[in-house]
C-alpha positions in Angstrom: 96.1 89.2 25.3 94.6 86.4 23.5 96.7 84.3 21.1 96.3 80.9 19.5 98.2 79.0 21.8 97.0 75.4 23.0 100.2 74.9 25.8 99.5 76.1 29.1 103.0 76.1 29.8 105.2 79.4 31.5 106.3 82.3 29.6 110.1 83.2 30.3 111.1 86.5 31.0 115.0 87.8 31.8 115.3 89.2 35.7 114.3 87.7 38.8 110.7 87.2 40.2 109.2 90.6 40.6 110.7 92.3 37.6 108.6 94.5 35.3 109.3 92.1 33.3 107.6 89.2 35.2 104.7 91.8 36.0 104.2 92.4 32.1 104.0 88.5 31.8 101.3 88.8 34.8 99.3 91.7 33.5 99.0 90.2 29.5 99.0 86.7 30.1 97.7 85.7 33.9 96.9 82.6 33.0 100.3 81.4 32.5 102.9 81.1 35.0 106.2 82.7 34.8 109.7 81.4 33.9 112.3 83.9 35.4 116.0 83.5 33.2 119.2 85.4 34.1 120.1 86.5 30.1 117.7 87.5 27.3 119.4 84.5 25.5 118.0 82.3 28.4 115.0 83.4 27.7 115.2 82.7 24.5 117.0 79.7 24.5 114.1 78.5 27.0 111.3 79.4 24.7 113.4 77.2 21.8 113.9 74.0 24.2 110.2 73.8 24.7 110.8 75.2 28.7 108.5 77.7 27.8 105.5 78.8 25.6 106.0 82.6 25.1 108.7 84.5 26.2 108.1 88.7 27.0 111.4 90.5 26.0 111.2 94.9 26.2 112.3 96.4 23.5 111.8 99.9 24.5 111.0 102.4 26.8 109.4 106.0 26.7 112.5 107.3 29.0 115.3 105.1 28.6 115.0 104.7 24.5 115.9 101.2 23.3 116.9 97.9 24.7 120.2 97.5 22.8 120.7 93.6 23.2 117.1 93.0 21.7 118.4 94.6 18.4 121.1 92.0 18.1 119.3 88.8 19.2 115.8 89.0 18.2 117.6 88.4 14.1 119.3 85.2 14.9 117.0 83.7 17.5 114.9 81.7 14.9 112.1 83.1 17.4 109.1 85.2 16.3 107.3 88.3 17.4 103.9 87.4 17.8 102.8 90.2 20.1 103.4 93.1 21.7 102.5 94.4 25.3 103.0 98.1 26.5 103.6 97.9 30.5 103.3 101.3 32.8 106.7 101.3 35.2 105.2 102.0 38.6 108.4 102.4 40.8 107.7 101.9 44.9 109.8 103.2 47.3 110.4 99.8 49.5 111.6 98.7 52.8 111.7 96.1 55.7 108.7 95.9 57.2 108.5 99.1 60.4 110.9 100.9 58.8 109.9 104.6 57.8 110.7 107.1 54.9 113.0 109.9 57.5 115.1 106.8 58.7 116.1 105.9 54.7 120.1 106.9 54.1 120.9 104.7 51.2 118.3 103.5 48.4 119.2 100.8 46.0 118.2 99.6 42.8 119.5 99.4 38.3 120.9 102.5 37.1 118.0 103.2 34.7 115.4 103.3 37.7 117.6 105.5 39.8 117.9 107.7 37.0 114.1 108.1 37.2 113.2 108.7 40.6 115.7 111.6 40.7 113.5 113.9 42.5 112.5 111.4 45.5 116.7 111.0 46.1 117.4 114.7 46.2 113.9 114.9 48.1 114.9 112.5 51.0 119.0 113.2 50.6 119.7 109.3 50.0 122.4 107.6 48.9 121.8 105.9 45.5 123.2 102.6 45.2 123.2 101.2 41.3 122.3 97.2 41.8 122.0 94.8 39.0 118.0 95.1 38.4 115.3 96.1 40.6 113.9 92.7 41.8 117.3 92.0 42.5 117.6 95.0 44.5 114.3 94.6 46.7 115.3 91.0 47.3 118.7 92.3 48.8 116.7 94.8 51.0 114.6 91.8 52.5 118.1 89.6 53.0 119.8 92.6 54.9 117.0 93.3 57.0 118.4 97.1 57.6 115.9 99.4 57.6 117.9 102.4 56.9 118.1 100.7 52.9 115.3 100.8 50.9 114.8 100.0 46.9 113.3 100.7 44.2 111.2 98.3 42.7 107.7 96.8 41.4 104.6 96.3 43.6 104.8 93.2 42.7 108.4 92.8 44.0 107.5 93.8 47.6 104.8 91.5 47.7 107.2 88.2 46.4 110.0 89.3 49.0 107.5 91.0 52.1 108.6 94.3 51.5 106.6 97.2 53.1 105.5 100.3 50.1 106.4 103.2 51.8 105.7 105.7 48.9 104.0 104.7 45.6 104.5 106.4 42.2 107.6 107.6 43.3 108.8 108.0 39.4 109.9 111.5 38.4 107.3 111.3 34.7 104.7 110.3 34.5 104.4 108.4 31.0 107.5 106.1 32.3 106.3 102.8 29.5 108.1 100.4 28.6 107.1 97.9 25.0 107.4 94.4 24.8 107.5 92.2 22.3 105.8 88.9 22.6 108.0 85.7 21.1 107.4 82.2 20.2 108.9 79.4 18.3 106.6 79.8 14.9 104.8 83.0 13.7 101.0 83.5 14.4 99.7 86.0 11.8 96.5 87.2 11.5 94.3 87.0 9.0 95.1 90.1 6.0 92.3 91.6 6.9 92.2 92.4 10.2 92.5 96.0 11.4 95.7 96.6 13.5 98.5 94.3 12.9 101.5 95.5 13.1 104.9 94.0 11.2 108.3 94.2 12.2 111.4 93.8 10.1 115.2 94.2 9.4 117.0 95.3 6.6 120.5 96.4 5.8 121.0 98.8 2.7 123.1 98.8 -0.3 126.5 101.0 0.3 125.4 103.3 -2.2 123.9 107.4 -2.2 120.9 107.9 -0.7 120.1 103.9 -0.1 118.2 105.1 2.8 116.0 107.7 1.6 115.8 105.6 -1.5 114.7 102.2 0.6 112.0 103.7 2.7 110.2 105.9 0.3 108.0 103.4 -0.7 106.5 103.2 2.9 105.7 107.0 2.3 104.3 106.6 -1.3 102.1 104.0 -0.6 100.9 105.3 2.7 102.2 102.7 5.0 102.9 104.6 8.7 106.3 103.8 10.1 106.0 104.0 13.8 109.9 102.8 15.0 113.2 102.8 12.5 116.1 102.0 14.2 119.8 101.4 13.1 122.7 99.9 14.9 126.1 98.7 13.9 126.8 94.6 12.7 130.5 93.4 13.6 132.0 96.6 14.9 131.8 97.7 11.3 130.8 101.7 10.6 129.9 100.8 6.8 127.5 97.6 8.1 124.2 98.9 9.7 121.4 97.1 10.3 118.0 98.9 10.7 114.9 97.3 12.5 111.7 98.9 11.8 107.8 98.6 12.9 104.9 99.7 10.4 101.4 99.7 10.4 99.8 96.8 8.5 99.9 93.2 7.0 102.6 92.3 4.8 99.6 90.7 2.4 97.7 93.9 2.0 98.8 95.6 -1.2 100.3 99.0 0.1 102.6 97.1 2.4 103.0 94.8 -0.7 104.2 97.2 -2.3 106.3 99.0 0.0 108.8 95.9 0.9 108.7 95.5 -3.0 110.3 98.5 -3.3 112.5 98.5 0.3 114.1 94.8 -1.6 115.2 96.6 -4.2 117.3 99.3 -2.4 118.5 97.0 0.6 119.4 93.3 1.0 119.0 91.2 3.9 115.1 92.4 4.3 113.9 89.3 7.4 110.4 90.1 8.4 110.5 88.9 12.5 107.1 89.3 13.1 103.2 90.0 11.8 100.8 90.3 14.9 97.8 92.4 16.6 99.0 95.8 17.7 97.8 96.0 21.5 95.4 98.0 22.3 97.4 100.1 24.7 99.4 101.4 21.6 96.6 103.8 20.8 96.1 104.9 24.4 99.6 106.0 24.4 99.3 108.0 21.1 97.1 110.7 23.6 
């Protein structure tokens, strides 16, 4: 991923070493070395305090849907989305080193992963054991040294903690992909007329009928494609929804123009978060 950057510094990620997060920094930037952080706000607050130079948050996933927190953060982070990066999960069955598939009985690892290697539990009649995230869990394999455990993790992750791959590609679809976006402390646009930029935005609309329909039927009319609309509650509040939404194009070109022209006038609180270069995996995932 090329991006006008001049610091060679890390790019923070939330999880520990061997993450799919940390192997999306890797794969788009691997250059730069990466920052692991415990939160998404560490992350964050990293990239603000100058600890980092980019920071790769997921915002979604072709399985699990979205990544909730993102939603809430991303708006009052004073951070921008210059980037995005679509990463292919890979799980790996892992365990010490000598230890073999038919002497597995528990396998451990975050409750989204288990939930996608479904097949290879029932397959090999293991005990799943829910861990905090999947680094974490391959790093707690290596510690205990048992090789009846084994994890569920990155390629990546066994080679940080000198775990053995006994089975690759061990995930029940196939089309398992989770998006990133890529943040930094100021925006990096580019140029109007460059073809495939996306733009991401929130809005909230006016308690009145139809706001909705009303808001985004500008996108339609002026031929803007809206490839993500999402909503999600502010303050508890059923009546105070948020929506965060990507579409094709730069806010500068005149159907987009006109199409947040009209979105102002039906909603309030319109924040643009981010103009940048769609990636060129987006179109290899349209197959």
């Amino acid at each position: 991923m090329i991006l006008p950057i001049t610091s060679r510094g890390p790019i923070a990620f939330q999880g520990k070493p061997g993450a799919y997060s940390d192997l999306a920094c890797r794969t788009a930037f691997p250059g730069l070395p990466t920052l692991p952080c415990d939160t998404f706000e560490a992350a964050m607050a990293a990239l603000r305090e100058g600890e980092a130079t980019l920071a790769m948050l997921p915002c979604e996933n072709s399985l699990a849907g979205r990544v909730p927190d993102i939603h809430y953060l991303l708006p009052e982070s004073g951070l921008a989305i210059v980037g995005e990066h679509f990463q292919r999960v890979e799980h790996c069955l892992l365990g010490v080193p000598g230890a073999s598939i038919t002497g597995l009985k528990r396998v451990h690892s975050h409750a989204v992963a288990l939930g996608q290697v479904r097949d290879l539990v029932r397959e090999l009649g293991l005990i799943a054991v829910v861990e905090a995230d999947t680094a974490g869990a391959a790093q707690l394999i290596a510690e205990r040294g048992n090789a009846e455990d084994a994890a569920i993790a990155s390629a990546l992750a066994a080679e940080i903690y000198g775990l053995a791959i006994l089975r690759r590609n061990v995930e029940d679809a196939s089309h398992n992909t989770t998006r990133f976006y890529v943040m930094a402390t100021a925006p990096m646009p580019p140029p109007p007329e460059q073809p495939d930029v996306m733009t991401t935005f929130v809005f909230r609309v006016r308690n009145v009928p139809a706001a909705l329909y009303k808001a985004l039927g500008g996108f339609a009319t002026n031929g803007v494609n809206m490839t993500r609309l999402e909503s999600y509650m502010l303050d508890g509040e059923f009546a105070a929804t948020q929506f965060l939404c990507d579409v094709e194009g730069h806010p500068s070109q005149p159907s987009l123009t006109r199409a947040l022209e009209e979105l102002t006038f039906f909603s309030r609180a319109v924040s643009i978060l981010g103009v940048y270069p769609a990636s060129p995996q987006r179109h290899a995932t349209r197959g």
